[in-house]
Residue, then its C-alpha position, 0 to 999 in steps of 0.5 A: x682470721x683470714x678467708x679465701x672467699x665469702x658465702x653471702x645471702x641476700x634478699x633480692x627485691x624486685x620492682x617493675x620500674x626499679x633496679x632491683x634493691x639487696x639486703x645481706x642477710x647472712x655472711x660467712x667465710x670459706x677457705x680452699x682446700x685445694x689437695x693436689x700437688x702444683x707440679x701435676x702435670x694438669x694442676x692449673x686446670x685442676x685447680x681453675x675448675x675447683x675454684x669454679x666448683x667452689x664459688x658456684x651457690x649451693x643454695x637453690x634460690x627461695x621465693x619468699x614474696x610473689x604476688x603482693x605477699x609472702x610465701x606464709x607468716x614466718x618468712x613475713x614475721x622475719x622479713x618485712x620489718x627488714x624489707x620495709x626498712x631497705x625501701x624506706x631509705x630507697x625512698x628518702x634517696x631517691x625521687x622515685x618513690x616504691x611501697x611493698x605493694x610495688x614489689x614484683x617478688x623477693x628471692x633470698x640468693x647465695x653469692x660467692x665471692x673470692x677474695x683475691 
């Protein structure tokens, strides 16, 4: 089953001396439903400004780590198993090596993205 764009959450980690590193944690699909008729004589601007509307995040960015430790234990129990994870392979790729301890903050973040 198609889509028209996808709805995306991640974990963006944070480090001083590092790009930031991502873990999805959650996908979803979205459809268009875009109700005006093409022959409107301002359709295309209609259309173009729904679109932005659409792809613009719903969802207010969460902190869920700052200041060497988690918001509170259910985001730990939750997250860190995953985080660790994500940085463990971070380290075994590159000569660069971070812990948990280097992390500046996590932010969980929705992005949308079409599928054109």
């Amino acid at each position: 089953m198609g889509c028209d764009y996808y709805i995306i959450k991640s974990l963006r980690i944070t480090f001083q001396d590092i790009p930031p590193l991502y873990i999805q944690v959650e996908q979803s699909r979205g459809d268009f439903f875009f109700n005006l008729d093409e022959d409107e004589h301002d359709y295309e601007e209609q259309y173009e400004e729904y679109i932005k509307d659409v792809l613009t995040p719903e969802m207010k960015p969460i902190t869920i780590y700052e200041n060497n430790k988690f918001i509170n234990s259910r985001l730990e129990n939750k997250y860190k198993s995953s985080i660790q994870g994500e940085i463990d392979m971070y380290n075994k790729s590159h000569e660069t090596r971070v812990d948990l301890e280097d992390v500046l903050d996590i932010i969980k973040m929705e992005t949308r993205l079409a599928r054109y």
